[in-house]
N, C-alpha and C positions, 0 to 999 in steps of 0.2 A: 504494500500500500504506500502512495506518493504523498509526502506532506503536501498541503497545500501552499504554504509558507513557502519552504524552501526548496523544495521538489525532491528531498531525499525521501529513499526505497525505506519501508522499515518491514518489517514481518506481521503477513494479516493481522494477530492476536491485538498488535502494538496500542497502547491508547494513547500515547505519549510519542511526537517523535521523539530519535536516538538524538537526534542536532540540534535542534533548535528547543524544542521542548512543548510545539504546538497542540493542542487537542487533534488527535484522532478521530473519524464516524469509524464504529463499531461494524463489523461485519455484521449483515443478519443472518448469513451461513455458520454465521462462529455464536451463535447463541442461540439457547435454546433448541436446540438441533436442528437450526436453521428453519425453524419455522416462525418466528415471530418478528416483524417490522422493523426497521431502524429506529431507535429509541432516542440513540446520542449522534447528532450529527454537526456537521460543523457549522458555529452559529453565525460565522459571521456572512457566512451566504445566507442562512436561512432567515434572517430578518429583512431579506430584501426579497423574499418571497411567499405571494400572494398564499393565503391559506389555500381559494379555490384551486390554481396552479399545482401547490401540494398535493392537493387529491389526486390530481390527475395523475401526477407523477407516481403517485404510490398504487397506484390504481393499475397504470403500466406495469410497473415491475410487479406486481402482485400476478397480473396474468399471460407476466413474461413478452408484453411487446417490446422489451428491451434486449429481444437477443436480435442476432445479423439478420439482417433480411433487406432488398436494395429498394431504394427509397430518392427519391428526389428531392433535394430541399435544399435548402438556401442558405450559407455559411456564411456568418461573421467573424470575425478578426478585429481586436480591438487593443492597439501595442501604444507606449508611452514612447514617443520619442525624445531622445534626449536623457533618460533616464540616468545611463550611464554616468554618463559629466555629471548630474547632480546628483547622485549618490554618492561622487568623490567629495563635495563638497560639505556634507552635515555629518550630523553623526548618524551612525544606523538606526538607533531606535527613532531618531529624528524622521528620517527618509521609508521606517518601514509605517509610522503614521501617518503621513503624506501618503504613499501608495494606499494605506488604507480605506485613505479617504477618495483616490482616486477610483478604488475599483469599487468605491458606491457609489459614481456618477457612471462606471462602465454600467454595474450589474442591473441596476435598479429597470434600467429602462427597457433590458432586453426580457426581463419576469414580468413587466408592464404588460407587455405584445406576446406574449404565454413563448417566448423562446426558452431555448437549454441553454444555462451555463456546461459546457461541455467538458473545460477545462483552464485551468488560473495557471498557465505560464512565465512567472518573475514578476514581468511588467505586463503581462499580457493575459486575454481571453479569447477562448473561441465561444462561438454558440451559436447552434443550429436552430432554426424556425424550419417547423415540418418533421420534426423527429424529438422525443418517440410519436412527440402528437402533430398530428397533421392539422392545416387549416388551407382553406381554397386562397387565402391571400395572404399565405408566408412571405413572400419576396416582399409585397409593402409593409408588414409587417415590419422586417428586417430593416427596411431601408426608413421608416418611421424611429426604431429606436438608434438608428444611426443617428439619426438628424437631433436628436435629443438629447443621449451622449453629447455631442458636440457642440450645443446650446449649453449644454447643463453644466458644463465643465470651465466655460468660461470665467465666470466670478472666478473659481476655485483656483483657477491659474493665475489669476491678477492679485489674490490673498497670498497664496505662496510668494509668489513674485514680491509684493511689498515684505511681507514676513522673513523670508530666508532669502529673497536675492535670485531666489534658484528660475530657470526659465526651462516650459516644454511642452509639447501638444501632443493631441492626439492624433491617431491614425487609425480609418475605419474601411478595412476591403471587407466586401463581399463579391459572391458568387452564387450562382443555382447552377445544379446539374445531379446527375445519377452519380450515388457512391452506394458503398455499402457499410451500414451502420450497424453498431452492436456496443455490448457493456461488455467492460472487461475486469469490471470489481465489483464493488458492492455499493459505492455510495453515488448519491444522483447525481452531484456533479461530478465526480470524478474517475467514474466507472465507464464514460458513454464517449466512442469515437467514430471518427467515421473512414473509410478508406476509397480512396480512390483519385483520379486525374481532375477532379472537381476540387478537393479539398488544396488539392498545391495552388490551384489557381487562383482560389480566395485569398492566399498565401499571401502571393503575387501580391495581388490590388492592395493589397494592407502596406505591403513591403515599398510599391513603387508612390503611396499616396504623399502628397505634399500634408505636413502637420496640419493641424485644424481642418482637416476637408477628410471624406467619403468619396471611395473611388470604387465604383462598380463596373461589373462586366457586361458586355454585350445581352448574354444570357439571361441577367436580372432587370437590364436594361427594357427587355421587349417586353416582360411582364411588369415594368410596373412607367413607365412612361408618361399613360396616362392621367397618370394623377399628380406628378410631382414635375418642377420646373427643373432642368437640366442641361448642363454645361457640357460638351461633347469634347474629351481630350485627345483624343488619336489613337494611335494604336504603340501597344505594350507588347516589347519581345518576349517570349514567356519559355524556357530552358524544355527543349522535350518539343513544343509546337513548332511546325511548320511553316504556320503564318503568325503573323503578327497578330493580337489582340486588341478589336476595339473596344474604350474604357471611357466612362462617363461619369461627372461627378453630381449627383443630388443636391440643388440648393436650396429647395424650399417645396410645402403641400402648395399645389397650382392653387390659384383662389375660386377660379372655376376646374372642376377636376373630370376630366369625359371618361370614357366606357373601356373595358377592356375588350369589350365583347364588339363585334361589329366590323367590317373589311372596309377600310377606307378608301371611295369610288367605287364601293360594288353596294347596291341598295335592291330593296323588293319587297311592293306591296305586302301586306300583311297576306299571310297564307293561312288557311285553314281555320281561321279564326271569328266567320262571318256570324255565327251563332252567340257567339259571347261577347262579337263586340256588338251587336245588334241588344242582347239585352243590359251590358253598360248605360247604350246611348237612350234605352227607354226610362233609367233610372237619371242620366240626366236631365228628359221630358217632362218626368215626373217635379224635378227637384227646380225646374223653371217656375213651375205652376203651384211653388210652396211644400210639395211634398221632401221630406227627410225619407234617405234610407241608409244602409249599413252592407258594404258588397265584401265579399272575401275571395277573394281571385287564388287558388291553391293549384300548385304546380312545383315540380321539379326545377332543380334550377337548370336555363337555356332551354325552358320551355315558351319563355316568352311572355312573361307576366308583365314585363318591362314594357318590352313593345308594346302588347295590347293597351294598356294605360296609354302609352304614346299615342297610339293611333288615334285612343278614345279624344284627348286634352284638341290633337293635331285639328279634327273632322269639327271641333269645337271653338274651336279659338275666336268664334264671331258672337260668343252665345251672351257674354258679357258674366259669366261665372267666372270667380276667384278663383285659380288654384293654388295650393299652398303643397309644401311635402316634405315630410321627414324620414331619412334615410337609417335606420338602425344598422350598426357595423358591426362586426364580429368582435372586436377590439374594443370595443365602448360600452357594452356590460352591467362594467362597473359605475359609470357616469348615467347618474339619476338623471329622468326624462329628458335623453339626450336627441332625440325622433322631436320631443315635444318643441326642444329652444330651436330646433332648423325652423320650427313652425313660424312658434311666435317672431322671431327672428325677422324670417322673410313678410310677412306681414304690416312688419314696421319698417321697415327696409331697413336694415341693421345691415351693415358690412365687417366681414371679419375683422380687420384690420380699424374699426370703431373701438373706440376706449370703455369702457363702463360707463363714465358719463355720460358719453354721446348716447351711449345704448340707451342709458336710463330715461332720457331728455327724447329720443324719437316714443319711447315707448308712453313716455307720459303725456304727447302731443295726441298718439292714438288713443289712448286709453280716456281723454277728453272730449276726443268727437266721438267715442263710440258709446258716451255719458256711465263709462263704469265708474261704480262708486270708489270713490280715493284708496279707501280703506284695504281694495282690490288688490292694488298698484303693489306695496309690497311682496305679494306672494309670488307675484309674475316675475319681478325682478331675482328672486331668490330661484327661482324655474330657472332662470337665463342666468343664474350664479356673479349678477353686476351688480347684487343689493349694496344697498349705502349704509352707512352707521345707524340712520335712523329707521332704515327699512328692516336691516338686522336685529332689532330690537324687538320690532312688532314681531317677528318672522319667531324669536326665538320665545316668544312668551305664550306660543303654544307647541303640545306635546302631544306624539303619538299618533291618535284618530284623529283631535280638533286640530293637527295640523292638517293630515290629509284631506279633513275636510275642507279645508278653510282653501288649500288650492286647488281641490275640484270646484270649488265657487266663484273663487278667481278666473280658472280657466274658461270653465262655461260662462261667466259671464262675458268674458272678452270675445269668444267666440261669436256667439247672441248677437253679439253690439257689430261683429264684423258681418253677420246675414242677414242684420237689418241693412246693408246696403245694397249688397248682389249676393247671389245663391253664392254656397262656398260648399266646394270642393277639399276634401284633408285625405291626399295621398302618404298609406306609411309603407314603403319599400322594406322588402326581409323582415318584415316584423317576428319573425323568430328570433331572430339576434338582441329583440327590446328588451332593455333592461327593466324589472319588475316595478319600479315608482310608473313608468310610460306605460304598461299596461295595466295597471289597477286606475290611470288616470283615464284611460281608453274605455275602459268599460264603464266606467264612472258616471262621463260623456254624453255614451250610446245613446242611452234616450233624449238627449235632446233633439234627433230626429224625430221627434214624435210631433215638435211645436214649432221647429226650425226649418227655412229651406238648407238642410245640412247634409252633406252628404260624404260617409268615409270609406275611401277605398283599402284597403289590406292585404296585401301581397306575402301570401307566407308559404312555405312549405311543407309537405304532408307529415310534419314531423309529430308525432303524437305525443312523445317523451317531454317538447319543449314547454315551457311554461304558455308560449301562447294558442296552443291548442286548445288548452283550459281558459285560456280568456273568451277564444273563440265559442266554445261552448256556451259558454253564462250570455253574452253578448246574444246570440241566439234567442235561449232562451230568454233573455231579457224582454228583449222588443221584437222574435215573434213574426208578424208580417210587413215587417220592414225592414226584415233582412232578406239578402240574395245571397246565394254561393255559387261560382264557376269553378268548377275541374279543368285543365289544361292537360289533355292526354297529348302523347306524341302524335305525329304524322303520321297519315298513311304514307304508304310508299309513294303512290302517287303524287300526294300533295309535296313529299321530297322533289318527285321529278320537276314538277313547278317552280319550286324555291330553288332551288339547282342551277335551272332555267332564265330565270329570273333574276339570279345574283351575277352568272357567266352569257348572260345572253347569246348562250349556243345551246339548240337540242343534239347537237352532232356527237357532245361527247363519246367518247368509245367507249362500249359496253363495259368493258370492263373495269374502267375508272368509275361509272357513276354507278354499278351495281356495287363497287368498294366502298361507296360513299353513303349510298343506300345504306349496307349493310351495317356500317358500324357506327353512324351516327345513330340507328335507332329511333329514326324521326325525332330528332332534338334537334331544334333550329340551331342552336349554336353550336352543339358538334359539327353539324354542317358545315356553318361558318367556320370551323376553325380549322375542318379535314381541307375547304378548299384553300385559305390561309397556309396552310402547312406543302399541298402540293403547289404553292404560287413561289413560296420559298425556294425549295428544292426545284425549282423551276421546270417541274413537273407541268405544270400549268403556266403557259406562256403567253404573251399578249402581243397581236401581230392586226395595226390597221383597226385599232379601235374594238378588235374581238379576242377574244379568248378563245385557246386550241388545244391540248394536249400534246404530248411532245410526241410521248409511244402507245399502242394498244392496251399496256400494261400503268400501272401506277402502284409504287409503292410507299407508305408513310408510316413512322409513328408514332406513339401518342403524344398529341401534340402538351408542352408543359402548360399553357390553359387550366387542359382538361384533368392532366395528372392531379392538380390541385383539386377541384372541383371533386372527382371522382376517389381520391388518396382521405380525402378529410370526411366523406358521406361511408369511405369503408373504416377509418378508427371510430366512429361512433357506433358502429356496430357494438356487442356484446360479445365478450374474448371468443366464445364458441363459435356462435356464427359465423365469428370471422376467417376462426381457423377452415369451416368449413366452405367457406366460399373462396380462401387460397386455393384447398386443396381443390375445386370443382375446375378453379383457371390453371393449375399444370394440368388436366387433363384435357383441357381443351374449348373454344370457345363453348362446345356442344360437347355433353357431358352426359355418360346413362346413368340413371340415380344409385343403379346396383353398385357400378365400382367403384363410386362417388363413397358409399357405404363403408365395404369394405374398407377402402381407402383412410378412413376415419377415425372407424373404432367406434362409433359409437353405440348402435346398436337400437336399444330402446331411446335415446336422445338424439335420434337423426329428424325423425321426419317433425319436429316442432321445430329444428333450426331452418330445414326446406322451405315451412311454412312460411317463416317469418321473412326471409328472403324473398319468399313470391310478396308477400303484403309492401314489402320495400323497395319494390320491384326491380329488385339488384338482380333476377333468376327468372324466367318463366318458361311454360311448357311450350317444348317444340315436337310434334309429334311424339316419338316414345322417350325424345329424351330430354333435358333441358337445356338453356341456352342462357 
């Protein structure tokens, strides 16, 4: 086992290093005959890590997703440069408090965005986003606590600096790509590596980055683009490649941030979707003529729940309805009604880059014409976290219930006050991802479709587990006949052929290419988009005269990192079983007979309940005798 301190070996049992004299994490194979939890672990990581986080992690290694298995995800590297020189300069105990203090500005942010400390090198960290736990948007993930790091570090380096003299920045590479990852001890940061021609490269970007700045790779670059403002540096020799590396530095979150999803110049009517947008736009008709309703649009993700809303707002835009929309993020969780403040926000026309004042001062402009009572005004502010001295006083002098209630009142009142001037529309994007203040505020609400021209759209996924499946339930039952639900099923094939069509304005494709496309999209709009995205790269798909061709009969791709994301973080949510048995069903092939599948398992009496659960999540279904 490796101190964390000093990086000396000492023997598993060890509690103490031999050198330094650091606390030890306990093996949980050395105690209790290895069946009981890590009890004593090293604290000065574990106070910079989230309880929820903890679980997860313990949860992993409880059913062993921490041994090798190859994996895609997205490596940081986070080195102190300069270190050296100032550690000639103090005395040690001086310079090991300093670094202390430094890798609580490293650690902090990468536990924020659910990454792994992977491993504490001198002056250095690594840490993985996507391993052991996966998420559809690791790379922004990664490249968010980069940018944090390097914000958060600044004070801290001007305090040194006045303090001790001592001068030196940080350095932040990352990478994505395929390695293969695994534990190789016992304890959660120190047990977990990864190996492969991805991890040297992450190396690289860390090794060649100018201090104070984040320097990423091409690879991280594609996936995260469009959301963040970006400096293009050229291309980096990299020891082992061929070619050169092009490298990119992250400066800041865009203030308008677009899509990942979508082929830039290739566009197409809404496909397959004429029933659901048809009963949208009845619920708009209605909510002209003062009627409230309540719509839940439920679909997989790249099934198009996004679009659809598009289409609906687009065919709309003459109607003279408000629309307003709050986007829940996978990463924001934690931040109380954070769906709600894009609302209110946009509303008053709030800009990021607005002070709390400002904020405070449009809000109390709206909050005047829409005649809410003063007394309102505080609880909105504390929603949008730009309360004042005097706001946080009223805010704090209620507890518990009379506080929640006090901002369901504020809220619905504001809202009221804004459909007494035009129908208002409240789009909330992945509301699975809403943290629990924004759905207890949601359901709260609902009825004010009863008296309001109000109308709220919600875009979630058929996920049963999440907390807002349950919201969606009571909401139902709430109010009854003024709710609607759309299912978003895939494509037929057909309707593929269309979109296909439609996006390459060629029916000529070679058979072969568009039944490859067919096939493994699954009628998902957006694997579509992204299989033809992937053959446009490999210049499989080439564009000659304003049209699109195919180069040969054949076409080969694969998965594109998109989708790895998207499809890597819907299979760790699985249940450890399941999960083992839906690896085991893909070595045997896309199409799998359920007998060998069995065998293959072991399980015996517990197979055909994980089968089941698989078809309900529609990860497996039947294909004539066998499944697919």
């Amino acid at each position: 086992m490796k101190c964390p301190n000093c990086q000396t070996s000492n023997p598993d049992e060890a509690k103490f290093c031999m050198n330094c004299g650091t606390a030890l994490a306990v093996s949980a194979h050395a105690t209790d005959g290895g069946v009981r939890d890590i009890q004593v672990k090293n604290q000065a990581l574990d106070k910079f890590l989230p309880r929820e986080l903890l679980t997860k992690f313990e949860a992993a290694r409880k059913h062993e997703a921490m041994v090798g298995e190859r994996r895609v995800i997205t490596m940081l590297f986070c080195d102190v440069k300069g270190s050296t020189a100032a550690a000639e300069k103090v005395d040690p105990e001086i310079w090991t408090e300093i670094m202390n203090g430094i890798f609580e500005y490293m650690i902090r942010p990468i536990y924020k965005y659910e990454g792994t400390v992977a491993r504490l090198m001198g002056d250095a960290i690594l840490a993985f986003f996507g391993a052991p736990i996966a998420h559809e948007d690791d790379p922004r993930r990664a490249v968010l606590a980069a940018l944090e790091i390097q914000e958060g570090i600044k004070e801290y380096v001007e305090d040194i600096l006045g303090k001790h003299g001592l001068e030196f920045g940080l350095r932040v590479g990352i990478n994505t790509g395929l390695v293969v990852v695994g534990a190789i001890g016992s304890d959660l940061r120190m047990e977990y590596t990864a190996i492969g021609d991805a991890i040297n490269l992450a190396a690289r970007m860390e090794q060649t980055a100018a201090p104070g700045t984040i320097q990423i790779s091409e690879e991280t670059y594609k996936l995260i683009a469009p959301f963040f403002d970006c400096q293009a540096l050229g291309e980096v020799e990299v020891k082992g490649k061929a070619a050169p590396i092009k490298t990119y530095r992250p400066l800041a979150l865009k203030k308008n941030p677009g899509h990942l999803r979508g082929l830039e110049g290739l566009s197409s009517p809404l496909v397959g979707r004429e029933a659901q947008l048809a009963l949208l736009n009845g619920q708009l008709e209605q909510l002209r003529i003062g009627a409230g309703s309540f719509v839940t649009v439920i679909g997989e993700a790249g099934l198009g729940k996004s679009t659809l809303i598009a289409e609906l707002k687009k065919s709309n835009a003459e109607s003279g309805t408000i629309w307003l929309k709050g986007d829940a993020l996978s990463y924001t969780r934690s931040v109380s009604y954070f769906p709600w403040r894009q609302i209110i926000r946009q509303s008053i026309e709030a800009h990021e880059d607005d002070s709390p004042s400002e904020v405070c001062h449009k809000l109390g402009y709206v909050c005047d014409c829409c005649a809410l009572p003063g007394g309102d005004v505080p609880f909105l502010e504390a929603i949008l976290a730009v309360e004042s001295e005097e706001s946080l006083q009223v805010v704090t002098g209620y507890q518990g219930e009379a506080l929640v209630q006090r901002m369901v009142e504020a809220t619905g009142g504001f809202l009221c006050g804004l459909a007494k001037e035009n129908p208002l529309s409240i789009v909330f994007d992945d509301l699975h991802w809403a943290d629990e203040a924004s759905l207890n505020l949601l359901l709260n609400l609902a009825d004010l479709t009863d008296t309001h021209p109000l109308l709220f759209i919600c875009m979630v996924r058929p996920d049963k587990a999440a907390a807002s499946w349950n919201v969606i339930n009571k909401v139902q039952q709430k109010i009854e006949g003024r709710y609607r639900s759309i299912l978003l099923e895939p494509l037929q094939n057909e309707q593929t052929d269309v979109l296909l069509t439609n996006l390459l304005g060629v029916k000529d494709l070679p058979k072969n290419v568009r039944d490859m496309i067919v096939e493994r999209a699954d009628g998902n709009p957006f694997f579509i988009e992204e299989l033809i995205r992937s053959l446009i790269e490999t210049k499989q798909i080439i564009r000659e005269n304003s049209h699109w061709r195919a180069v040969n009969e054949e076409a080969k791709v694969s998965l594109p990192g998109t989708l790895r994301g998207v499809l890597g973080a819907r299979i760790d949510r699985l249940p450890e079983v399941t999960k083992h048995v839906l690896q085991n069903a893909a070595v045997i092939g896309r199409s799998f007979d359920l007998r060998v599948l069995k065998q293959l398992t072991s399980l015996n009496g517990g197979f055909d309940p994980q089968i089941q659960y698989l078809q309900e999540t529609s990860l497996i279904e039947p294909f004539r005798e066998e499944y697919a």
